[in-house]
C-alpha positions, 0 to 999 in steps of 0.5 A, a space after each residue: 866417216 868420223 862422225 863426233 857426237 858432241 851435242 853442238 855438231 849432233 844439233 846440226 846433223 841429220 839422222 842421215 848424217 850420223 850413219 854416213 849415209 845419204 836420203 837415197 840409201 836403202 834400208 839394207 845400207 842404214 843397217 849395214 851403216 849403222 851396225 859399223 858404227 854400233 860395233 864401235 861405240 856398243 855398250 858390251 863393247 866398250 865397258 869402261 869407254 864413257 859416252 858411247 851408252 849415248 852414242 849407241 842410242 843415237 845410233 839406234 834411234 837413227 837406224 830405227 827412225 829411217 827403217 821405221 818412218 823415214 817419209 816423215 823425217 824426210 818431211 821433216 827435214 824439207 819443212 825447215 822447222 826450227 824444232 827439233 825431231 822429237 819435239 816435231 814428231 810428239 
């Protein structure tokens, strides 16, 4: 999966989406989609490849987010708020 992290196409992604990924994956698959997609876009990587810092930390947050309280982003996702994560989860 190609996923571009352009701020338009991320609004409409889910942490799921961005690690290619679906809501029945295990721990063990999130970590292993988002070390594929990290080798390409780590910051010690890619020195001079501008935005792949940000990529990374998208990356990271959604790794971290589904292995650390995925039952409340999954919450979130089901209430179809029209919030965004970090401003539903503050």
């Amino acid at each position: 999966m190609n996923f571009e992290f352009d701020q338009q196409s991320l609004s409409k992604k889910t942490f799921y989406d961005i690690l290619g990924c679906d809501r029945t994956a295990s721990i063990e698959q999130i970590n292993t989609e988002f070390k594929i997609r990290a080798l390409k876009c780590h910051p010690d990587k890619n020195l001079n490849a501008h935005g792949h810092s940000d990529e990374f930390e998208i990356l990271l947050e959604a790794k971290e987010t589904l292995n650390n309280c995925r039952e409340k982003y999954d919450s979130w996702i089901d209430s179809g708020m029209c919030m965004s994560w970090a401003e539903w989860v503050r």
